[in-house]
C-alpha positions in Angstrom: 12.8 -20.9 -9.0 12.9 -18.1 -6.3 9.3 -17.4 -4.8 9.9 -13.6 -6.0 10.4 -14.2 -9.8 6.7 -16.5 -9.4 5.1 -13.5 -7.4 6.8 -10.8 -10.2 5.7 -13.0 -13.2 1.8 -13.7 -11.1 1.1 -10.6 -10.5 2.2 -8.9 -14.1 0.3 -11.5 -15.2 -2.8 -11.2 -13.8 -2.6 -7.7 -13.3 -2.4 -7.5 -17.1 -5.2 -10.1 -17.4 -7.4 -7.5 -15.2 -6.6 -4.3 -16.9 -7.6 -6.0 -20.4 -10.8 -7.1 -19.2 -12.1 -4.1 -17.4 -10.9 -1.7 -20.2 -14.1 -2.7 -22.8 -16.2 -1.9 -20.0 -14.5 1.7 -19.3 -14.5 2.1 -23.0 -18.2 1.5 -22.7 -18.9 3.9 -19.9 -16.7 6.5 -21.2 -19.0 6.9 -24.2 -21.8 7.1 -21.9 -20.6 10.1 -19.9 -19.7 11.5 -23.3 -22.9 10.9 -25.0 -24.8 12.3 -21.8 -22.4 15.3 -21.1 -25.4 17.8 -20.7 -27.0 15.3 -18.4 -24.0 14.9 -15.7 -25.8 17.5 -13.4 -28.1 14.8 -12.5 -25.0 12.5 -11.2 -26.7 9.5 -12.9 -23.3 8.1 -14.4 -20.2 8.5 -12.5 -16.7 9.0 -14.0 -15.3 8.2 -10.8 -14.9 4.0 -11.5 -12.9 5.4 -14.9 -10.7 7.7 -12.7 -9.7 4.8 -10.6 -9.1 2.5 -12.9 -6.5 4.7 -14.3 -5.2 5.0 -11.0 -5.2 1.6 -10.7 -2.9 1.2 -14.1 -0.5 3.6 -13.1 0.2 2.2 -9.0 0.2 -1.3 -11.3 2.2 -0.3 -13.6 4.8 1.1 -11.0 4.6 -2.0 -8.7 5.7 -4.4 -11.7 8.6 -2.2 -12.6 9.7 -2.1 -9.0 9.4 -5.8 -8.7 11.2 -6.6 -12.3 14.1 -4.3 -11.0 14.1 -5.7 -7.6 14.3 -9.3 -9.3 16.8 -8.0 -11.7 18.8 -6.8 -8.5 18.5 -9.9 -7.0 19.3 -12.6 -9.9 22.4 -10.5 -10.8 
């Protein structure tokens, strides 16, 4: 097998692997930050680790369909 269909299926793998884990602890701080809205002038819990988290998701999510269509393109 091609070394570009074992980086495409690695890093949707793990990538996926990564998301899953981190979301029960985004989950858990995004109750925080809800629970202690009136509190958020005193910058004690941060949304921004949430924020790039999604961020993160998204450029993942966009990388593994640019690599599945790349290997697509290039098994075809």
């Amino acid at each position: 097998m091609d070394s570009l269909l074992w980086i495409t299926v690695g890093f949707i793998v793990i990538g996926f692997v990564v998301l899953v884990s981190m979301k029960k602890i985004m989950e858990r701080k995004l109750a925080l930050i809800i629970e202690n809205e009136e509190s958020m002038e005193s910058e004690q819990i941060s949304p921004k680790p949430i924020i790039w988290w999604i961020r993160g998701s998204v450029l993942w999510g966009i990388v593994s369909i640019f690599l599945i269509v790349w290997s697509f393109s290039v098994y075809t």
